[in-house]
Phi, psi and omega in degrees: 000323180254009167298305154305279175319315200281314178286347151302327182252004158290322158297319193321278176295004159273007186255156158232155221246162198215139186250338172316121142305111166276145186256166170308132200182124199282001137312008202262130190282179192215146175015110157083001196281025203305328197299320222272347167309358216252354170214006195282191179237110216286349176271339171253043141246135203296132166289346178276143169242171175265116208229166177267321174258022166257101179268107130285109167316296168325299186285302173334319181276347172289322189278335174287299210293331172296308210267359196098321186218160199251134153211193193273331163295337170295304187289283183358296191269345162311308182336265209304003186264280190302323199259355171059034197283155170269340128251124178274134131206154177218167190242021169260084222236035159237059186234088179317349187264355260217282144006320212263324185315324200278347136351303185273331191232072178301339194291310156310092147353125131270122191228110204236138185242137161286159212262297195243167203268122218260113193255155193274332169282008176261176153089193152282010214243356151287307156313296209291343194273298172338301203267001143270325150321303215269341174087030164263102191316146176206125191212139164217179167294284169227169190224132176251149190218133162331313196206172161286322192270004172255293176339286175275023181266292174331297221280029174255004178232336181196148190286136192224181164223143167257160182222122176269084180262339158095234205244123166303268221316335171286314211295338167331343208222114160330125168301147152243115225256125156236095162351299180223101172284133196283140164279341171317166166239145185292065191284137182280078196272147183246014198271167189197158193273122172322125174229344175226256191292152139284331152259346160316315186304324194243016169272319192290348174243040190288328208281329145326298171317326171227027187218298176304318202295300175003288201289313189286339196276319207301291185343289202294336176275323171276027174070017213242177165261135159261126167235106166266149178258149179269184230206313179228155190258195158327292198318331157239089194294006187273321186274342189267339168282346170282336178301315195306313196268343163318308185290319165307334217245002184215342181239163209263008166102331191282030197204161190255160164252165187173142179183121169248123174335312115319065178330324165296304190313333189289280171343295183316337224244023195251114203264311173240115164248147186239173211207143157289275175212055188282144155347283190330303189276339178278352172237015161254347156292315199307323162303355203086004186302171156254082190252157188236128176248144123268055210271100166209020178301155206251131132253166179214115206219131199357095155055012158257170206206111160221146179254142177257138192252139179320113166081007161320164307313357154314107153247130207283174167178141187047045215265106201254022186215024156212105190279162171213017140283065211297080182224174168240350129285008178258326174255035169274307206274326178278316176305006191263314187298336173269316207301312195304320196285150218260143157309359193258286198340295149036254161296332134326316175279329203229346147013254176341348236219290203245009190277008179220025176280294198247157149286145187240057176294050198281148201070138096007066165332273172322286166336299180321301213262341147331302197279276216286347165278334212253285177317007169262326190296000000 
């Protein structure tokens, strides 16, 4: 009991609370979705959003005082009552609760963007399987999606109309055509900081661990920079020295760090990049990049073990720019074999592999003119 009580008042106080009435707006974002302000229209968005780590009290009391009970699908749906919108939408767009609403509000446009690039050993798709076990309906209006072989693996748990844009947050940032691009290469970092299991955590970056020194020794016999961009900057300087020493903790010194307010702006500036299997490299093809995948990392999520393959639920076969072998001559023989080739050579050669994974939306067009049709109606 008090071991309850105690993780009960622990979430309590990590959150913080808001006293403010949200007023009426044919807007409302759902959980963590601030980015999406960067193209919504600021006069039809409710200023309150529905966040997990915020209480707004008002509602909270609303909602207790109708249903009796607190959960997060209650207030959720109080939310949407008081602020009244002709559109929910979010860009957390693996939140199985999300899902559940249009149920409660058929009248109301519900619209969900994908954020990140999505594995059947990640995610959500263990919820979305469960609750097609359990017969719990699920639906929304639309889904803007990376690709069609992700758009249908989905409709195959909840009803959508899909729209294919490819990445908001890439499509936002302008290509930049730079002449002469550094040749060094660009590793593509995913670490993060342990927040639950430690071994899961260290089972997921086991793969960094035996793949960079590789990459770095190829680096130092070919004359090359190893640079990785880092995932966190100064601005948090508690996460950016646990990166420095992961990486320091394995690799021989021989290699550069780098991290710009702007990733695309990074990405651009780059002729080869390499990548396991982060967001960051599938939307830098989309840029027009040279990216080399090594997607062959283990995860492990309650007590299973699944490896994610390039470019799921797409199947892929002979794929000549994702290796899923960790050896060192092999991958000595595919980098020497990606490197030489000039990007028209390339792309020409791989084209054909990834030219329908991800999409290239700039401003999100398509998003725009979603939101002002679904408000006309």
């Amino acid at each position: 009991m008090l071991k309850k009580l105690n993780y009960f008042l622990k979430k309590l106080f990590e959150k913080s609370y808001s006293f403010k009435i949200p007023s009426q707006s044919s807007i409302l974002l759902y959980r963590h979705s601030r980015e999406l302000e960067k193209t919504l229209n600021k006069h039809d968005l409710s200023k309150l959003i529905i966040d997990r780590r915020e209480i707004n009290l008002f509602i909270l009391i609303v909602t207790f005082f109708f249903t009796g009970k607190i959960s997060f699908i209650n207030y959720v749906k109080t939310f949407i009552k008081v602020v009244n919108p002709k559109i929910v939408i979010t860009f957390i767009d693996n939140d199985i609760n999300f899902y559940k609403l249009k149920n409660f509000y058929p009248n109301k446009y519900f619209i969900a963007v994908q954020n990140g690039y999505r594995f059947l050993g990640r995610d959500f798709f263990g919820d979305l399987k469960n609750a097609k076990k359990n017969k719990i309906s699920l639906k929304i209006d639309y889904y803007l999606c990376f690709n069609r072989f992700y758009s249908d693996y989905c409709k195959k748990f909840f009803k959508f109309s899909s729209i294919l844009h490819g990445s908001y947050r890439n499509n936002l940032n302008r290509i930049k055509k730079i002449k002469r691009l550094k040749k060094d290469l660009l590793f593509i970092s995913q670490y993060y900081p342990a927040t639950n299991s430690t071994n899961e955590h260290s089972i997921f970056y086991s793969l960094e661990k035996k793949l960079l020194p590789i990459i770095e020794e190829y680096c130092f016999k070919n004359k090359l920079n190893l640079i990785i961009m880092l995932r966190n900057g100064k601005e948090n300087i508690k996460r950016h020295n646990s990166e420095m020493k992961f990486y320091n903790s394995f690799l021989n010194g021989k290699f550069k760090a780098t991290k710009e307010k702007n990733n695309y702006n990074l990405l651009d500036k780059y002729q080869n990049i390499i990548c396991i299997d982060s967001t960051l490299g599938y939307e830098a093809l989309a840029r027009n990049k040279k990216v080399l995948f090594f997607h062959n990392r283990t995860i492990k999520h309650n007590n299973r073990y699944f490896k994610d393959l390039f470019g799921w639920p797409k199947p892929i076969n002979d794929c000549q720019f994702s290796l899923n072998r960790i050896e060192r001559k092999t991958i000595h023989k595919f980098l020497n074999k990606n490197l030489k080739l000039n990007y028209r050579k390339w792309f020409m050669l791989n084209n054909k592999y990834f030219n329908d994974l991800i999409f290239y939306d700039y401003k999100n067009k398509q998003l725009t003119k979603l939101i002002n049709e679904c408000l006309k109606k």
